[in-house]
MOPAC internal coordinates of N, CA, C and O (Angstrom, degrees):
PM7 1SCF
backbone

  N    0.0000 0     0.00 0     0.00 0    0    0    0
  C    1.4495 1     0.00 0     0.00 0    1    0    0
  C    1.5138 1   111.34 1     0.00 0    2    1    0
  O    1.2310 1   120.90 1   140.91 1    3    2    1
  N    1.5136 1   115.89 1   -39.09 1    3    2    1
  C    1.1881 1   117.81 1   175.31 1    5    3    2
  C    2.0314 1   112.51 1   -55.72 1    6    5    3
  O    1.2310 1   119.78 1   127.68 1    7    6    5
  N    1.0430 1   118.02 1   -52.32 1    7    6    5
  C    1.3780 1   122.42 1   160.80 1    9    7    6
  C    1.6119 1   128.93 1   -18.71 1   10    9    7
  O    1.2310 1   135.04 1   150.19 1   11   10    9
  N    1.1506 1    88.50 1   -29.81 1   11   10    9
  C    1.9328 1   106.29 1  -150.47 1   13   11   10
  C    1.3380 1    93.49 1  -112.10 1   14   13   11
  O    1.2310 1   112.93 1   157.69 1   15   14   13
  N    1.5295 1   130.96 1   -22.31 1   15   14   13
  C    1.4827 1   124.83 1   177.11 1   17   15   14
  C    1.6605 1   111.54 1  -121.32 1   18   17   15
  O    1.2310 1   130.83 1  -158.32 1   19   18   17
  N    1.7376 1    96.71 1    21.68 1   19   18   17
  C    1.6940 1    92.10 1   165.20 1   21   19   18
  C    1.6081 1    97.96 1  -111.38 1   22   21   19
  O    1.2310 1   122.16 1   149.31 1   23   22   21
  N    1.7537 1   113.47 1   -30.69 1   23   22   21
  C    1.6298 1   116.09 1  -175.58 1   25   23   22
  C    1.7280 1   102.93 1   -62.82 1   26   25   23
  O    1.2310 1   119.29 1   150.27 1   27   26   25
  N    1.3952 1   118.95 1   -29.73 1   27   26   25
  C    1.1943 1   126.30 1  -176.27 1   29   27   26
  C    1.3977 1    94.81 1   -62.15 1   30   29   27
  O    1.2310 1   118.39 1    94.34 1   31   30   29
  N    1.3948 1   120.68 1   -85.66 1   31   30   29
  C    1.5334 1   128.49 1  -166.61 1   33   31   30
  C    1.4132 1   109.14 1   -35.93 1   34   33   31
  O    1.2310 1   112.58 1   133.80 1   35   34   33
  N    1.6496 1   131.62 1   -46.20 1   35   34   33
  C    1.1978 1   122.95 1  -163.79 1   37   35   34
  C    1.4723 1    93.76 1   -75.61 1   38   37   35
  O    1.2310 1   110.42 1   135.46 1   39   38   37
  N    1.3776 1   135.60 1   -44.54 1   39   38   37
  C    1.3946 1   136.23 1  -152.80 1   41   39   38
  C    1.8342 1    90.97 1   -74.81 1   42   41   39
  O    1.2310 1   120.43 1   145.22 1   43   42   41
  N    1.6004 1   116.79 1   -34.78 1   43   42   41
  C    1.6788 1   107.02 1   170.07 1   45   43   42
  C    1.6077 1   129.23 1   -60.11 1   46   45   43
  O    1.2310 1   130.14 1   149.81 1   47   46   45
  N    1.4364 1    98.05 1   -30.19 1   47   46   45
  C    1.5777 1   127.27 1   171.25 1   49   47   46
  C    1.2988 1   104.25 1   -68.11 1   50   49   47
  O    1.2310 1   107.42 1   105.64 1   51   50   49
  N    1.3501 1   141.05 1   -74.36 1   51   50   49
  C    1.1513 1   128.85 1   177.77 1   53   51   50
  C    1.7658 1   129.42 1   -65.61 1   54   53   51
  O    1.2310 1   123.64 1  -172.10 1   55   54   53
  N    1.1930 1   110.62 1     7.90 1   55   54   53
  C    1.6417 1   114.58 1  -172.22 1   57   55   54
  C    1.7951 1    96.49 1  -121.68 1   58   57   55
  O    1.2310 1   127.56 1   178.77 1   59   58   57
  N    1.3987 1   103.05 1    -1.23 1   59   58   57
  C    1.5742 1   113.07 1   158.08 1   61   59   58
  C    1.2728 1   128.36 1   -63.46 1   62   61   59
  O    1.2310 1   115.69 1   110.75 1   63   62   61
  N    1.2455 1   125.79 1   -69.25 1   63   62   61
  C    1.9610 1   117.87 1   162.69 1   65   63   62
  C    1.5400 1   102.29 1   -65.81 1   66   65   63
  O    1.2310 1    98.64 1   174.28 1   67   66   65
  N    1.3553 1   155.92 1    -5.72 1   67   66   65
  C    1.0685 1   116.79 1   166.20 1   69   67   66
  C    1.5697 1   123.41 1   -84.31 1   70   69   67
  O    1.2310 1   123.51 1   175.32 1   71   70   69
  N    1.5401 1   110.88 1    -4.68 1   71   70   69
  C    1.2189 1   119.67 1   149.32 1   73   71   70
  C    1.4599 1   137.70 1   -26.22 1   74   73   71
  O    1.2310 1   135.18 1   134.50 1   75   74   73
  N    1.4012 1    88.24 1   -45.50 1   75   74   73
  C    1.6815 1   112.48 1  -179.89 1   77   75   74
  C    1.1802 1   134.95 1   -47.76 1   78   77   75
  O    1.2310 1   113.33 1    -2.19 1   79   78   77
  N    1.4626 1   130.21 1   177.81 1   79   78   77
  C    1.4957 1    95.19 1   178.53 1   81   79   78
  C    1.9785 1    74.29 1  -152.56 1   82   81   79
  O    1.2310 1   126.59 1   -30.99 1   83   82   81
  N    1.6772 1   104.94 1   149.01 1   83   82   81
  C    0.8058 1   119.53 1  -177.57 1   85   83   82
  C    1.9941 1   120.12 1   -99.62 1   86   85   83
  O    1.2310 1   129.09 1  -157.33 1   87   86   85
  N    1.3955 1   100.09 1    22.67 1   87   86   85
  C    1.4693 1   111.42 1  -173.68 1   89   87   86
  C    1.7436 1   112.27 1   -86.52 1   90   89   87
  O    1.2310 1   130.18 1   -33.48 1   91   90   89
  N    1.0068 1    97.98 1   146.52 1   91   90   89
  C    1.5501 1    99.38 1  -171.37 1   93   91   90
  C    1.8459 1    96.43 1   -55.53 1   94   93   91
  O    1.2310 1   124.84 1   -31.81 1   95   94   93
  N    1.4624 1   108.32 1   148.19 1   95   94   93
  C    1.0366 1   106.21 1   168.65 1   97   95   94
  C    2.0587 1   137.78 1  -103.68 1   98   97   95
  O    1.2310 1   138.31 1  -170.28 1   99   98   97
  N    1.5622 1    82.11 1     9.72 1   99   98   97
  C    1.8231 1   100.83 1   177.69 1  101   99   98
  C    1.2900 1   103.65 1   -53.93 1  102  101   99
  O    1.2310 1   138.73 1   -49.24 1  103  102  101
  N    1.3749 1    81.29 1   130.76 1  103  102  101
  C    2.3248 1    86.82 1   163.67 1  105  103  102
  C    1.3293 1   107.07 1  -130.65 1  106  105  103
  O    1.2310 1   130.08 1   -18.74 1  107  106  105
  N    1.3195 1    98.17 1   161.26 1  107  106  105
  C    1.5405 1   103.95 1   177.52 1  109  107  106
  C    0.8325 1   107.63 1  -117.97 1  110  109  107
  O    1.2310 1   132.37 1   -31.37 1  111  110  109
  N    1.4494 1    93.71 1   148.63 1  111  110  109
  C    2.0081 1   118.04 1  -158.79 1  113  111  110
  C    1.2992 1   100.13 1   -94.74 1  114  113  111
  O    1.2310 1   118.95 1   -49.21 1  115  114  113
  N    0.8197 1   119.61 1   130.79 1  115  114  113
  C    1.9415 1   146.69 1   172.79 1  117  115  114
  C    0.9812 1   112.31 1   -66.84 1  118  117  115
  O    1.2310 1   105.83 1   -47.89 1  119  118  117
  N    1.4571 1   143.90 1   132.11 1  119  118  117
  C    1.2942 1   152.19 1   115.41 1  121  119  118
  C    1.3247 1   147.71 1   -53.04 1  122  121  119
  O    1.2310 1   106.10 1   -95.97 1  123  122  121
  N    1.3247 1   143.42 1    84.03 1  123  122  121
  C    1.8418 1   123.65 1  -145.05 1  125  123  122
  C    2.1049 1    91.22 1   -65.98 1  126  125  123
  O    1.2310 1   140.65 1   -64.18 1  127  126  125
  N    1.6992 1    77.53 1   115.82 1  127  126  125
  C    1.9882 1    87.51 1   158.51 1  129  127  126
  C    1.5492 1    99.04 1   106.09 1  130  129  127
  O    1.2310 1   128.34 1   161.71 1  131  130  129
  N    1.2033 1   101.55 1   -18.29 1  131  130  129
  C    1.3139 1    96.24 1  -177.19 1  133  131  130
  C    2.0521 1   123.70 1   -98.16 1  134  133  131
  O    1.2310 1   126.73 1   -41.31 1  135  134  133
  N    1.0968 1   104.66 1   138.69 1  135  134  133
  C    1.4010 1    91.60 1  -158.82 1  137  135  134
  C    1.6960 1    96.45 1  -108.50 1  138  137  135
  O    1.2310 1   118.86 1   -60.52 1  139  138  137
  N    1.3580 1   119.79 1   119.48 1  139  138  137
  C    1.3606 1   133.75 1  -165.86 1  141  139  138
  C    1.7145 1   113.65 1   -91.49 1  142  141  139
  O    1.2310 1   123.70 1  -170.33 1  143  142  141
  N    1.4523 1   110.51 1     9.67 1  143  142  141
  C    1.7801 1    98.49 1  -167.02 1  145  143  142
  C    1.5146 1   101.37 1   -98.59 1  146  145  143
  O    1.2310 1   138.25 1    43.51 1  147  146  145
  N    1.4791 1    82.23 1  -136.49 1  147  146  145
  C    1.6851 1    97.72 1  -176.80 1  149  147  146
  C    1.8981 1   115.83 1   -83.60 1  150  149  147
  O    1.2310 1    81.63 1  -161.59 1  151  150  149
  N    0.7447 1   173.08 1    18.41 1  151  150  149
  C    1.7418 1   158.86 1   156.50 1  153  151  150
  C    1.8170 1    78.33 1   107.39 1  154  153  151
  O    1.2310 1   119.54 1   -35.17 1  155  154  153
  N    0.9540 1   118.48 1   144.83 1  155  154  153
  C    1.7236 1   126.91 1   157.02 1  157  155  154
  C    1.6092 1   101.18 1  -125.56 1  158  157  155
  O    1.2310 1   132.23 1   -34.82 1  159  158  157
  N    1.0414 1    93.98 1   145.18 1  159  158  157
  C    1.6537 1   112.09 1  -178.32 1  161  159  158
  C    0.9033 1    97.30 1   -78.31 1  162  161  159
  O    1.2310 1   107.88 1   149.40 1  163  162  161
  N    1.4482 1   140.22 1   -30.60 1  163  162  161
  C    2.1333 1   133.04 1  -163.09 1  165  163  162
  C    1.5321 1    88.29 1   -71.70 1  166  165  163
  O    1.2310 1   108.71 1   142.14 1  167  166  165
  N    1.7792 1   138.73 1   -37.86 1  167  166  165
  C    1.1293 1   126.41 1  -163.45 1  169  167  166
  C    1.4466 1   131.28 1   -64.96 1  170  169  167
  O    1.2310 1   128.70 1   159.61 1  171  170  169
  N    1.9177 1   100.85 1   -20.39 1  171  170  169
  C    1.5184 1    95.87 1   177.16 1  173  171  170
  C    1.1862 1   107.80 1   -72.93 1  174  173  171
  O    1.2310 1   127.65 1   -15.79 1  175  174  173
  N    1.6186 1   102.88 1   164.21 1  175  174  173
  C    1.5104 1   144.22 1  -162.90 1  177  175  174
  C    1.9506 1    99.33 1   -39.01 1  178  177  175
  O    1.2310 1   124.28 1   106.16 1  179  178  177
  N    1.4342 1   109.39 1   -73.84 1  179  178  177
  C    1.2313 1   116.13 1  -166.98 1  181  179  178
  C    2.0093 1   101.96 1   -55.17 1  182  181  179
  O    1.2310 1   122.71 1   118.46 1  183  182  181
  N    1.1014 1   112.41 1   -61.54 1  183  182  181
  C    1.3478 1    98.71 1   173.91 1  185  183  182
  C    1.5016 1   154.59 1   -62.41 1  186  185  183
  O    1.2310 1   133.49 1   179.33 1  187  186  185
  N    1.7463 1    91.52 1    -0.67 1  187  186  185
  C    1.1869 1   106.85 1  -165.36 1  189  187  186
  C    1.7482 1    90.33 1   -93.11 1  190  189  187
  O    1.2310 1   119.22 1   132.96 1  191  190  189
  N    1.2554 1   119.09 1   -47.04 1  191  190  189
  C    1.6113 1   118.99 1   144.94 1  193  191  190
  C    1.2283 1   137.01 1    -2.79 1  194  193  191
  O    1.2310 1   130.86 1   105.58 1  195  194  193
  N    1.7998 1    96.65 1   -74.42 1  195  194  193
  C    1.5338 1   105.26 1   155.38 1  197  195  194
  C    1.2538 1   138.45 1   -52.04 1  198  197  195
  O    1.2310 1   121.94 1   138.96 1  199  198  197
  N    1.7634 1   113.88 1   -41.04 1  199  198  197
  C    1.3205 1   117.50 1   156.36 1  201  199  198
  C    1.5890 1   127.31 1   -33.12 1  202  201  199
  O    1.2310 1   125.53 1   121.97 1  203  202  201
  N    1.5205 1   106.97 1   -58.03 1  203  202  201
  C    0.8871 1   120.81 1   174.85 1  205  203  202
  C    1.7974 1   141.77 1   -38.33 1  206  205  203
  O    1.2310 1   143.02 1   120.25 1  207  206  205
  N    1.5325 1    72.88 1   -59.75 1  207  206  205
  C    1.9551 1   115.32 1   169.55 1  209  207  206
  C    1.4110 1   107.43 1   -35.45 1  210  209  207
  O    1.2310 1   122.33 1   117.16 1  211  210  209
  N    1.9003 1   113.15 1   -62.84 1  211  210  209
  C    1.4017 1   155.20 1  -175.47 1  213  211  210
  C    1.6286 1    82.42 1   -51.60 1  214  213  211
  O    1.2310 1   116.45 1    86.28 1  215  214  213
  N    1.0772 1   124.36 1   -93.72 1  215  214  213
  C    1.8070 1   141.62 1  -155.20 1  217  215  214
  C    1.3156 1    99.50 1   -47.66 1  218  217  215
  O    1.2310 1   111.81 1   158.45 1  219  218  217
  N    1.6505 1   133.04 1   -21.55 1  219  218  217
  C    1.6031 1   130.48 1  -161.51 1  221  219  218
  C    1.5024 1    99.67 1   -92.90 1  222  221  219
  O    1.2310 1   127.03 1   133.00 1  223  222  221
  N    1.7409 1   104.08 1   -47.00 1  223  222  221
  C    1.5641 1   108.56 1   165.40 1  225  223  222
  C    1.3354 1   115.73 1   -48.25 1  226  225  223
  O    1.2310 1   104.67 1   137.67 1  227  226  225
  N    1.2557 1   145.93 1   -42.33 1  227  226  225
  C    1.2433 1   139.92 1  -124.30 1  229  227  226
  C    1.4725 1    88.30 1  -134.75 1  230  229  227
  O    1.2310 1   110.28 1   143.78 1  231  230  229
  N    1.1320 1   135.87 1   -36.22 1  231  230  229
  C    1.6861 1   128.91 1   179.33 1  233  231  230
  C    1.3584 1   116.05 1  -111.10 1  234  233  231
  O    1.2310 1   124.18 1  -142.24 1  235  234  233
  N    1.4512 1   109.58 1    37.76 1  235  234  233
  C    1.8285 1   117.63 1   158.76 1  237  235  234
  C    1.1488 1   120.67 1   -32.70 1  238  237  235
  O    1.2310 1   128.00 1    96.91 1  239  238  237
  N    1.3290 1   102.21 1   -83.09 1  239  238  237
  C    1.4070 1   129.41 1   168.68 1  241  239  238
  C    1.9137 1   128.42 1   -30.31 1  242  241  239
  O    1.2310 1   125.28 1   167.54 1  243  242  241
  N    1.5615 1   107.46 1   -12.46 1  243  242  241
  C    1.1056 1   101.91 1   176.65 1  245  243  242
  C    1.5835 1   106.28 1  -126.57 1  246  245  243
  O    1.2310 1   120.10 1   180.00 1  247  246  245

């Protein structure tokens, strides 16, 4: 029995770093309101309009 709960432990020991993960670990810190990505094209002026335009057609009814 002793056999069987040291092959265990080493095989838990070694399946420990492959757990791991090799991805960068930087995060980015948040701001409330503030929007941190890339620029979106839907946000300029004329389209955001259109968005709009779109949502007035389509949500009459409520």
């Amino acid at each position: 029995m002793n056999h069987i709960s040291y092959i265990l432990m080493v095989c838990a020991l070694l399946m420990g770093p492959a757990a791991c993960s090799y991805e960068s670990r930087q995060t980015t810190v948040h701001e409330p309101g503030v929007y941190k990505g890339a620029k979106d094209p839907l946000l300029a002026q004329q389209k955001q309009q259109e968005l709009i335009d779109r949502f007035k057609l389509v949500q009459t009814d409520r």
